[in-house]
C-alpha positions as protocol buffer text, in pm:
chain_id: "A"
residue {
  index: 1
  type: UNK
  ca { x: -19100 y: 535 z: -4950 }
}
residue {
  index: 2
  type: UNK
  ca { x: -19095 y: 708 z: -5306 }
}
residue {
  index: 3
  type: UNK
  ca { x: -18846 y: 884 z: -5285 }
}
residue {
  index: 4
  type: UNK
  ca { x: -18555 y: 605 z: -5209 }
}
residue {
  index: 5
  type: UNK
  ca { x: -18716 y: 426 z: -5475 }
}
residue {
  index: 6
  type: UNK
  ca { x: -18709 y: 762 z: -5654 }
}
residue {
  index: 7
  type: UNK
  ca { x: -18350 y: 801 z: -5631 }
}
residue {
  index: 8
  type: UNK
  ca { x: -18273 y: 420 z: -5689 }
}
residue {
  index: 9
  type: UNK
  ca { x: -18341 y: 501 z: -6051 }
}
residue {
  index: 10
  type: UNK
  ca { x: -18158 y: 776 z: -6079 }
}
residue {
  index: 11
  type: UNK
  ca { x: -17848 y: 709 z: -6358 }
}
residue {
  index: 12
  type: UNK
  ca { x: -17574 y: 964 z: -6415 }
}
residue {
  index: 13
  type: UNK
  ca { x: -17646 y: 1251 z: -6640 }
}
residue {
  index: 14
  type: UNK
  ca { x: -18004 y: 1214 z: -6608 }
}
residue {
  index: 15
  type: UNK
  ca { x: -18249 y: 1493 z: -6631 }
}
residue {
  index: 16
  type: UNK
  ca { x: -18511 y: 1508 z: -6333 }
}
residue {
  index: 17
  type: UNK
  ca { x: -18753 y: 1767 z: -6196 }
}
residue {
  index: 18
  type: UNK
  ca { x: -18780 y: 1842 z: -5866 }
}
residue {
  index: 19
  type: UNK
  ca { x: -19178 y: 1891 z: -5736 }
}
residue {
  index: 20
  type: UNK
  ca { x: -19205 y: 2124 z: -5383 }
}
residue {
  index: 21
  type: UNK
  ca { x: -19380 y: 1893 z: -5193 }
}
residue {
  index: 22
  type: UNK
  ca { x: -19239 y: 1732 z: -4852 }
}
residue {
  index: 23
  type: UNK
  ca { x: -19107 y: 1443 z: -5020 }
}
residue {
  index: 24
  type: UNK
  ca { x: -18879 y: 1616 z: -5221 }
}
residue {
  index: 25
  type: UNK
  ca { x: -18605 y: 1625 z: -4910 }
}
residue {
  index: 26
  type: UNK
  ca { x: -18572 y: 1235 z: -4837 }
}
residue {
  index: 27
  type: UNK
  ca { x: -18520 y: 1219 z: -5276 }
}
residue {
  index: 28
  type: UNK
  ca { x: -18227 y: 1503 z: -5238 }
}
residue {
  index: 29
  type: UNK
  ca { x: -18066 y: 1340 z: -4874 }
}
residue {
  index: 30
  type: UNK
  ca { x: -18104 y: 1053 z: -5069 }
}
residue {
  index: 31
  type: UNK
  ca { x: -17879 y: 1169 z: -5345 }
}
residue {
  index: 32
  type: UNK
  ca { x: -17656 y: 1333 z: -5210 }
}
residue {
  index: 33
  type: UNK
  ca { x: -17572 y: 971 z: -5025 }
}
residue {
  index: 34
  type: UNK
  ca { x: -17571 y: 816 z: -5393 }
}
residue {
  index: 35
  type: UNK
  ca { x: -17302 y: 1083 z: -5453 }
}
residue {
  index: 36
  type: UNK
  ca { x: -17079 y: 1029 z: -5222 }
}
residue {
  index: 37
  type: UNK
  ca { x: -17119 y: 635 z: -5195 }
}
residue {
  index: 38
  type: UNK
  ca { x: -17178 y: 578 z: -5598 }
}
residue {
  index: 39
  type: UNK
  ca { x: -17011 y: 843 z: -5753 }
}
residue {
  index: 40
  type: UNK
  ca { x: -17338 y: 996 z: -5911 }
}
residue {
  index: 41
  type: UNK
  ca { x: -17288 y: 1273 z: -6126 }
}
residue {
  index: 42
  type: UNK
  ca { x: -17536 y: 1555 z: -6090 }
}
residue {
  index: 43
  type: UNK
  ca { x: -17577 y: 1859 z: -6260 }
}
residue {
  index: 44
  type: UNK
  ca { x: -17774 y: 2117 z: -6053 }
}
residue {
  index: 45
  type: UNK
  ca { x: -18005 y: 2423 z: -6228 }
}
residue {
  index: 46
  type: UNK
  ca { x: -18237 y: 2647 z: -6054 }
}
residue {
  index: 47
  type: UNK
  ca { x: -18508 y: 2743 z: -6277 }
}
residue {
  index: 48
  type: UNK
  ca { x: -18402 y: 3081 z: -6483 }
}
residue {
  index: 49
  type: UNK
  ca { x: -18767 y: 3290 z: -6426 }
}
residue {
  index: 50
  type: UNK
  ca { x: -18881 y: 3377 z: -6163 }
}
residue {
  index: 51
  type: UNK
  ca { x: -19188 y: 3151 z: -6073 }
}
residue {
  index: 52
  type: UNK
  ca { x: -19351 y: 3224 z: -5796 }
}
residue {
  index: 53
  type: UNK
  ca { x: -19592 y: 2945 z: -5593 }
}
residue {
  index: 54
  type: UNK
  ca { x: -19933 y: 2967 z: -5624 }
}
residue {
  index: 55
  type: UNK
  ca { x: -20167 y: 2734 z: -5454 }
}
residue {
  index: 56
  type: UNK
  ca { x: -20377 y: 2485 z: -5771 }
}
residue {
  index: 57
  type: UNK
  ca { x: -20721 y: 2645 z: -5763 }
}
residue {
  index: 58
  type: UNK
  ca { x: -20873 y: 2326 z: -5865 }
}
residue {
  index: 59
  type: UNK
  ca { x: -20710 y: 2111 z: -5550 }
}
C-alpha cells in the first residue's frame, strides 16, 4: 500500500503534507509506529487559516 511505503521514507525533521483522502490514516498509524519503534521525530502543525473543503469542480 502507499502509505507504508509512504512512511518508509519518512526521515526525521522532514516536512510532509498531509492530503484528506482515506489513505491518509494507514500513513499516520503508520507513523506513529515509526515513533515509537524508530524514534522518529515529528513536528505536528495544523494549518493556521481556516480552509474549509470544497469538493474539485473539475473531478
Amino acid at each position: 500500500m502507499a502509505a507504508l511505503k509512504a512512511a518508509e521514507l519518512v526521515q526525521n525533521d522532514m516536512i510532509i503534507g498531509l492530503g484528506t483522502g482515506s489513505t491518509v490514516k494507514y500513513l499516520i498509524d503508520q507513523l506513529g509506529k515509526r515513533v515509537k519503534e524508530d524514534k522518529l521525530r515529528l513536528l505536528l502543525q495544523r494549518p493556521q487559516n481556516k480552509l474549509r473543503y470544497r469538493p474539485n469542480p473539475w473531478a
